[in-house]
Structure formats: structure tokens, C-alpha cells
C-alpha positions as CSV (number, residue, x, y, z in Angstrom):
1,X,0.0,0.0,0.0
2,X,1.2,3.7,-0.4
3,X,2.9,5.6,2.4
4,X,3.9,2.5,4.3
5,X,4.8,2.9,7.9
6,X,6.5,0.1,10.4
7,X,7.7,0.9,13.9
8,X,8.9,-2.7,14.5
9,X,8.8,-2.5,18.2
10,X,8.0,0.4,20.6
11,X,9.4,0.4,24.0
12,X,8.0,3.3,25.4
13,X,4.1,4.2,25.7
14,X,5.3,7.9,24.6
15,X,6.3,6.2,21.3
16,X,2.8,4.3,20.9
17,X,1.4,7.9,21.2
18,X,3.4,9.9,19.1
19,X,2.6,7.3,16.3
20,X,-0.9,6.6,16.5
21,X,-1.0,10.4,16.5
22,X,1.1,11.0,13.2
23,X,-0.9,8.7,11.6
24,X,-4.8,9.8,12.8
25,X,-5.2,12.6,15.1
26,X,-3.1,13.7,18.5
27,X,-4.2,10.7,20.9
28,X,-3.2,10.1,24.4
29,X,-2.1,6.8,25.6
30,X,-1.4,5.7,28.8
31,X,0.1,2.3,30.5
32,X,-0.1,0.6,33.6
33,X,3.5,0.5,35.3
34,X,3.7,-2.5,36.8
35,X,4.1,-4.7,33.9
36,X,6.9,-3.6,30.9
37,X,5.4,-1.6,27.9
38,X,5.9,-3.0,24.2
39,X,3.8,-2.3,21.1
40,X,4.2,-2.7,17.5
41,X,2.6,-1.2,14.6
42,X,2.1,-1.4,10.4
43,X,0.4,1.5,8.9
44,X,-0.1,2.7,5.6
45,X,-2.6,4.7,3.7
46,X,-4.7,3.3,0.9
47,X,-5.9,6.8,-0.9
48,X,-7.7,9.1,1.8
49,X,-8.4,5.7,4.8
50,X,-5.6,5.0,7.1
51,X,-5.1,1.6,8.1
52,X,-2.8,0.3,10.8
53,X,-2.1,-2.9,12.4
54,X,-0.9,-2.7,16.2
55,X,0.0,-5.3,18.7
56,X,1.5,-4.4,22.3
57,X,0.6,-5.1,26.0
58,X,-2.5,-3.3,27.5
59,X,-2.9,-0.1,27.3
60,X,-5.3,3.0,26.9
61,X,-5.8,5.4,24.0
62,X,-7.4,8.7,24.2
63,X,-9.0,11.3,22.5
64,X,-9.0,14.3,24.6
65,X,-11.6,17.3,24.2
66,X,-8.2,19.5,25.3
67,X,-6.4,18.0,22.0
68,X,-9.5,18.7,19.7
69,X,-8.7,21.2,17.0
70,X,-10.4,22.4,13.9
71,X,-7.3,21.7,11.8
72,X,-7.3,17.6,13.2
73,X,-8.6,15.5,10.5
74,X,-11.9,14.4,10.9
75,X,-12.3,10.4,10.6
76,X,-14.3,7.7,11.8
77,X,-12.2,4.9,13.3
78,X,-13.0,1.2,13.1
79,X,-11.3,-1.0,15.4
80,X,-11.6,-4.9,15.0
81,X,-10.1,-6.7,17.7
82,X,-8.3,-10.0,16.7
83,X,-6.8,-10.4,19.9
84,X,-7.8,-9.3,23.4
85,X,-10.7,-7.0,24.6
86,X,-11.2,-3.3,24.9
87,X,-13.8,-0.9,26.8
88,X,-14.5,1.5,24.3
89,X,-16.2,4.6,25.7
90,X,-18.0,7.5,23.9
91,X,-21.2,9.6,23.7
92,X,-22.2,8.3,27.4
93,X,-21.8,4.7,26.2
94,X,-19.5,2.4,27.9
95,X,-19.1,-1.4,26.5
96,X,-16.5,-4.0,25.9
97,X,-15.5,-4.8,22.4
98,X,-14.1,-8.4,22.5
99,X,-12.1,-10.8,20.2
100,X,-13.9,-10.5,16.9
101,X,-16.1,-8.1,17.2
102,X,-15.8,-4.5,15.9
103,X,-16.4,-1.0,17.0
104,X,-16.6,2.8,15.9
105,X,-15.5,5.6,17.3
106,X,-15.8,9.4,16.3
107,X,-12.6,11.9,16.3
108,X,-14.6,14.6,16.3
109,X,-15.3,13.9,19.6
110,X,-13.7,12.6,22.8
111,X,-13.6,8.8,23.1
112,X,-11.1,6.1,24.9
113,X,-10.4,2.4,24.6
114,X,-8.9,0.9,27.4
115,X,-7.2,-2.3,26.9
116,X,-6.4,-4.1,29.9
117,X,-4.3,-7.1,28.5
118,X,-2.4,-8.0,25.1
119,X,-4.2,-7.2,22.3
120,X,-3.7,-7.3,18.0
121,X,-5.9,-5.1,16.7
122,X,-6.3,-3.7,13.4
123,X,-7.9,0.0,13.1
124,X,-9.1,1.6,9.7
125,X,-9.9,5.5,9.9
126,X,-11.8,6.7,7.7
127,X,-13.1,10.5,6.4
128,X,-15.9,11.8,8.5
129,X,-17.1,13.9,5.4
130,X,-17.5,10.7,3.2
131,X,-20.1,9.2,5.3
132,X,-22.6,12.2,3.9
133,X,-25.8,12.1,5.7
134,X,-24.7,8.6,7.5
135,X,-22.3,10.5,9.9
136,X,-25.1,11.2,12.0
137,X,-26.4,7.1,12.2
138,X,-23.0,6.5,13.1
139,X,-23.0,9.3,15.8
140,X,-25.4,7.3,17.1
141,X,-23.8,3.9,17.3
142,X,-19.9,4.5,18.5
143,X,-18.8,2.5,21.5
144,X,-20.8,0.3,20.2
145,X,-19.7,-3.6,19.9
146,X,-20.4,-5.5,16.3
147,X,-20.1,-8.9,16.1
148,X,-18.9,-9.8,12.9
149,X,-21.8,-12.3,11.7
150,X,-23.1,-13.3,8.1
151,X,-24.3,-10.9,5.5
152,X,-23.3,-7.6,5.0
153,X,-20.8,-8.0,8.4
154,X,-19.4,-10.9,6.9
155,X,-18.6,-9.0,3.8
156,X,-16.6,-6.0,6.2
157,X,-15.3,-8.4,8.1
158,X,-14.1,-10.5,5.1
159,X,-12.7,-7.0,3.5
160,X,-10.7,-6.1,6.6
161,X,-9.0,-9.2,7.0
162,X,-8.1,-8.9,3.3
163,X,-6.4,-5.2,3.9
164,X,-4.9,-6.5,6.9
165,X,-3.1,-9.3,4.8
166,X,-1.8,-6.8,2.1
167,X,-1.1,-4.1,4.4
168,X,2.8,-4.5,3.7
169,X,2.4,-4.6,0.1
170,X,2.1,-1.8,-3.0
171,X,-1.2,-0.2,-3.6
172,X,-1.1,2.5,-6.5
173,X,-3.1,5.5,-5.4
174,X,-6.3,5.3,-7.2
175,X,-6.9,1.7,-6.0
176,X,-6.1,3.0,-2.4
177,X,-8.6,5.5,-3.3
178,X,-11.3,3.0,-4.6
179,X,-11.1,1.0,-1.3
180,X,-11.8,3.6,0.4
181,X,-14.7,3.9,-1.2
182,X,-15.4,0.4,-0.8
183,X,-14.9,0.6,2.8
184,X,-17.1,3.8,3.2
185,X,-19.8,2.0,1.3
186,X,-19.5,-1.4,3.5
187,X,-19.7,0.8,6.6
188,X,-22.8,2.7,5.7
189,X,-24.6,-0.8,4.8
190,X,-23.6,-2.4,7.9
191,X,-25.1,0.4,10.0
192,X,-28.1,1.2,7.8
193,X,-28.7,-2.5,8.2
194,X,-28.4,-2.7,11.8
195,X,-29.9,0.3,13.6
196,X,-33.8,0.5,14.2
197,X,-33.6,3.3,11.6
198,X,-33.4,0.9,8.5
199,X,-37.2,0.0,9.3
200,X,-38.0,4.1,9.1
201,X,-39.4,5.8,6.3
202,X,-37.3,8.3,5.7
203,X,-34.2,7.0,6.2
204,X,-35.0,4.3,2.7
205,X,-35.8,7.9,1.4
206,X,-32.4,9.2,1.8
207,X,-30.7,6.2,1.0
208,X,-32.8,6.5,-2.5
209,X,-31.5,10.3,-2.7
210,X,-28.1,9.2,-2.1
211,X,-28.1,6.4,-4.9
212,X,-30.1,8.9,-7.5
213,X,-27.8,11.6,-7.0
214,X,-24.7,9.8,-7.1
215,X,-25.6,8.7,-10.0
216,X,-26.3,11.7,-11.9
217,X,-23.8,14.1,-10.1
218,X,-22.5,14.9,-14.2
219,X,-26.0,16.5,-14.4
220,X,-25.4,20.3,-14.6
221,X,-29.3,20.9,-13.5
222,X,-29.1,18.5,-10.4
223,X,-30.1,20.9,-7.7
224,X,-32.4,20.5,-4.4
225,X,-35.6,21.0,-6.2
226,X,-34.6,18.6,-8.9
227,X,-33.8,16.0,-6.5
228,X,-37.1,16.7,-4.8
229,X,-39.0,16.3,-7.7
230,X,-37.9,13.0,-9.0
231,X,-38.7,11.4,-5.3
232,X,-42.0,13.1,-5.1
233,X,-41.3,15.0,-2.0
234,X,-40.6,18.9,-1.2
235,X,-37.6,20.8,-1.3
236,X,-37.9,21.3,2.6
237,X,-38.5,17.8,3.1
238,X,-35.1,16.7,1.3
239,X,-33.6,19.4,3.5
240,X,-35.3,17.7,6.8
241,X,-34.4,14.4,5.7
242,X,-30.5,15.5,5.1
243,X,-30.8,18.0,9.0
244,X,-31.7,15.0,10.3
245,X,-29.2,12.2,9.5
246,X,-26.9,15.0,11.1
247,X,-24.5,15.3,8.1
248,X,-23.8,18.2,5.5
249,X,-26.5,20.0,3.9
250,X,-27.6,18.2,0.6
251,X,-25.9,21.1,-1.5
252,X,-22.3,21.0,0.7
253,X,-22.9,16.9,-0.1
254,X,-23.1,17.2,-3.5
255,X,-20.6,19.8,-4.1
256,X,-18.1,17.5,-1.9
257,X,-19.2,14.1,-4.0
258,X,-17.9,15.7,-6.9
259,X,-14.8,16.4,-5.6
260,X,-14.3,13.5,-4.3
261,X,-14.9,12.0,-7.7
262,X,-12.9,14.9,-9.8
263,X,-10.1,14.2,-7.3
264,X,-9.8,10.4,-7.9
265,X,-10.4,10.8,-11.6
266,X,-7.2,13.2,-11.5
267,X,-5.0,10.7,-9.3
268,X,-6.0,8.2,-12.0
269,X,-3.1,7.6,-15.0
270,X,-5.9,6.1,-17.5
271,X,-7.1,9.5,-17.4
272,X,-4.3,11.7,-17.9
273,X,-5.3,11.9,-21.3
274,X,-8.2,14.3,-20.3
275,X,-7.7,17.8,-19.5
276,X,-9.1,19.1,-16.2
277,X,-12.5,20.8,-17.5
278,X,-13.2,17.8,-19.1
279,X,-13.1,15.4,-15.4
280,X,-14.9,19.0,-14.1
281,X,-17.4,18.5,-16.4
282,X,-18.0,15.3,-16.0
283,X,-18.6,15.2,-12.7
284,X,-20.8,18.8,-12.7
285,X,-17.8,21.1,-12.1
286,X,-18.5,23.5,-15.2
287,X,-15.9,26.2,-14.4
288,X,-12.3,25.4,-14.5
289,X,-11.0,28.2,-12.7
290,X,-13.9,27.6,-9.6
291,X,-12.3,24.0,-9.9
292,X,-8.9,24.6,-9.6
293,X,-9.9,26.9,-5.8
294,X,-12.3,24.4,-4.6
295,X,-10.0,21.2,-5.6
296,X,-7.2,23.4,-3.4
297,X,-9.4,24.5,-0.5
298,X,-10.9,21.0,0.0
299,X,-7.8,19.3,-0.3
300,X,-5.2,21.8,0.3
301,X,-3.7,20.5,-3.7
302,X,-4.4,22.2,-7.4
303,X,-5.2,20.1,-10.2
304,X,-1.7,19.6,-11.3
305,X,-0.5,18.9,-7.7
306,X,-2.6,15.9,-7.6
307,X,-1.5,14.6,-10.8
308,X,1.6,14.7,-9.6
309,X,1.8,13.1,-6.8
310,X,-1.3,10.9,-7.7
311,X,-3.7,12.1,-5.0
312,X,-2.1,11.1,-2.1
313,X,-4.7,10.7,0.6
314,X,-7.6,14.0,0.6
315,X,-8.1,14.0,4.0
316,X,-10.4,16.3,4.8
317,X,-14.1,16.2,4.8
């Protein structure tokens, strides 16, 4: 995978710290002093998702609300343990997370997993902003153990173990960039498919919006009203629904879905044949210039900066 990371062994909780932090956001981590500290950890990033593998003897990482800054990235983090047990804690909720089983947790927000014993655990974060209007369902359901099971957990859980495997190898940017996506999309599926919202209404409606409108994002005229109209509801209702899933407003959505998908058709060498207008356009983007200053502010890189380096990682979101 790109931008491979290995710390071998870390003798020093301090060291633990500072690289969890490098890689996601400043964390805190603390160890009990009556038994020697080791960890180890594998990281790399596969487009904009960091994923990390880390062993080492118990320990507690945590997200203060004193480290929180607006600059930090903001991810969602999914931990599956394949060794030892955690109390994750977040939002009020407090509950172990054993062997096999999964949770989520929210940078945006203070959290901490304690881990009283040896653990292997593999942790995938992933961009807040991606989620859309699901960042709110998952809000909802940090700290909250999975058990990996059949269906659409089986699939994630299948798909993790797979990055896990390859995490030491050579990913090219743009497929780092489509797992992400792949993970996102898993994530979203698992949740909508295991929360009491997936029996409600409006939350099929949005998932309908979200499909339509993905799927027609190279539509110039795509706008709130038409949107509306096609799903037989009213431009304030497609506003409520969007309010309510406690995400971005349906225009910041869309406007950061094409970005997303100008950025990845950029990073992507079967495409360097087309000029930037032309990947603008076809995602919606008609105006080059606007482009090239929204590409730069979402992403902190121009056009021909992601070309060039292949679209290392956008982050933000």
C-alpha cells in the first residue's frame, strides 16, 4: 500500500502515542507501570483511509476534548479486535468490544479504549465527510460492539481481513482511493442494516436520494428542487431528511461528492489523457478556474498537484 509505515517495536508508551498520533489525530495513551510496555505497529494509507495494524501489551488510547482542534482530521475509526478486549467509551456509552467483534469511534469527539491485556488489533480510519448524511447514524452507534456475523458484516469483516493481509504490500493511489470507497460504502450498509432506523421511512428515502444523485452528479441541472421532484417530496422535506441524518446539507454533499470524484479521476493515469475541465465537467464542475480553488481548499492541492503526486490521501471532509 502507499505511504507505508512500520515501527517494529516500541518500548516506550510515549512512542505508541506519538505514532498513532502522526498517523490519525493527537491521541493520548497511557500504560499501567507494573508490567513492561511494548507495542508494534504497520500502517499505511490506501488513498484518503488510514489503516494500521498494532499489537503491544494493554494499554489506553485517548481522544481528549483539550487536544481537539479544527485543523485535526476528521475520521471515523474502526477498530476490530483479533486479539484481546477493549472498553471502548463515547457519547455516554461504555461497553466492551471483545475478540472479533468490531467497533466505531468518532474523532470529532472525545472517546477512549482501554485495553487491559495483550491485544492485536487492526484500526481503519476513515473521512468523517465521506459518510454524507450517515455521519449522524453512526454518531449514534460509536462504542458500540459489532459482532462480525453473516451478510453484510461478513462482507466487512471479510474485507478487513483482506487489507490487513496486504497491508505491507504496494497499492497505486487510485486503487487506495477506490477501497476507500469500498470501505465507506461497507460501513454505511452495515449500519443502515443494523440500527432500528433501517425499518423508518425516511431513512430508505435518503438512502434513494443518495443512490439517484450519485448517480447523476455529471448532471449540470441536479439541484435540491430537482432532487425533490424526482422522489415526489418537497424541497424542505429533502432538507429535513439531510438536517436529520446530522450530516452536511444536501448542497455541501453534492458539491463535496464531486470532488471526491474529480479528485480520484485526477489521481488516475488512464485519465491523464483528459484535460481538467473535461473530469470537471463530468462530474458537474463546469468552471475550471472555480475548480482549480475548490479542488485546493478542499484538499489543500491544485489540479496539477494531484496529478503529480497521484492524489495522495484527501483528507479532509
Amino acid at each position: 500500500m502507499k505511504t507505508r509505515i512500520t515501527a517494529a517495536r516500541l518500548d516506550r508508551q510515549d512512542d505508541l502515542q506519538a505514532a498513532a498520533s502522526s498517523l490519525l489525530v493527537p491521541l493520548t495513551v497511557t500504560a499501567p507501570g507494573d508490567t513492561p510496555f511494548w507495542a508494534s505497529v504497520e500502517a499505511a494509507a490506501a488513498g484518503p483511509a488510514v489503516i494500521a495494524r498494532i499489537s503491544g501489551a494493554a494499554h489506553t488510547v485517548a481522544r481528549q476534548a483539550r487536544a481537539i482542534s479544527s485543523t485535526d482530521r476528521e475520521l471515523v475509526k474502526v477498530v476490530l479486535f483479533d486479539r484481546g478486549h477493549a472498553l471502548a467509551a463515547q457519547d455516554g456509552r461504555q461497553q466492551a468490544v471483545r475478540s472479533g467483534e468490531w467497533a466505531v469511534l468518532d474523532t470529532t469527539r472525545p472517546y477512549a479504549l482501554a485495553v487491559p491485556e495483550p491485544c492485536a488489533v487492526l484500526a481503519v480510519g476513515l473521512p468523517r465527510g465521506r459518510l454524507g448524511p450517515y455521519a449522524g447514524t453512526l454518531a449514534r452507534r460509536t462504542a458500540q460492539p459489532l459482532p462480525s456475523g453473516r451478510g453484510v458484516r461478513g462482507v466487512m469483516r471479510a474485507l478487513l481481513r483482506g487489507v490487513d493481509e496486504h497491508i505491507d504490500g504496494d497499492l497505486p493511489a487510485t486503487s487506495g482511493a477506490h477501497l476507500a470507497d469500498a470501505l465507506t460504502a461497507l460501513l454505511i450498509a452495515v449500519y443502515a442494516d443494523t440500527t432500528a432506523e433501517r425499518a423508518d421511512v425516511p431513512c430508505d428515502l435518503t438512502e434513494r436520494i443518495i443512490g439517484f444523485t450519485r448517480a447523476n452528479l455529471a448532471d449540470p441541472g441536479l439541484s435540491v428542487e430537482s432532487v425533490a421532484r424526482v422522489h415526489g417530496i418537497s424541497p424542505r422535506h429533502l432538507h429535513q431528511l439531510f438536517r436529520r441524518a446530522g450530516g452536511r446539507t444536501f448542497a455541501a454533499w453534492v458539491r463535496h461528492e464531486r470532488l471526491l470524484r474529480v479528485h480520484r479521476d485526477l489521481a488516475d493515469p488512464a485519465l491523464r489523457h483528459l484535460t481538467t475541465a473535461v473530469i470537471g465537467a463530468r462530474s458537474g464542475l463546469h468552471d475550471p478556474s472555480h475548480l482549480s480553488r475548490a479542488l485546493r481548499a478542499e484538499f489543500g492541492r491544485t489540479p496539477s498537484e494531484i496529478r503529480r503526486t497521484g492524489g495522495a490521501g484527501p483528507g479532509t471532509g
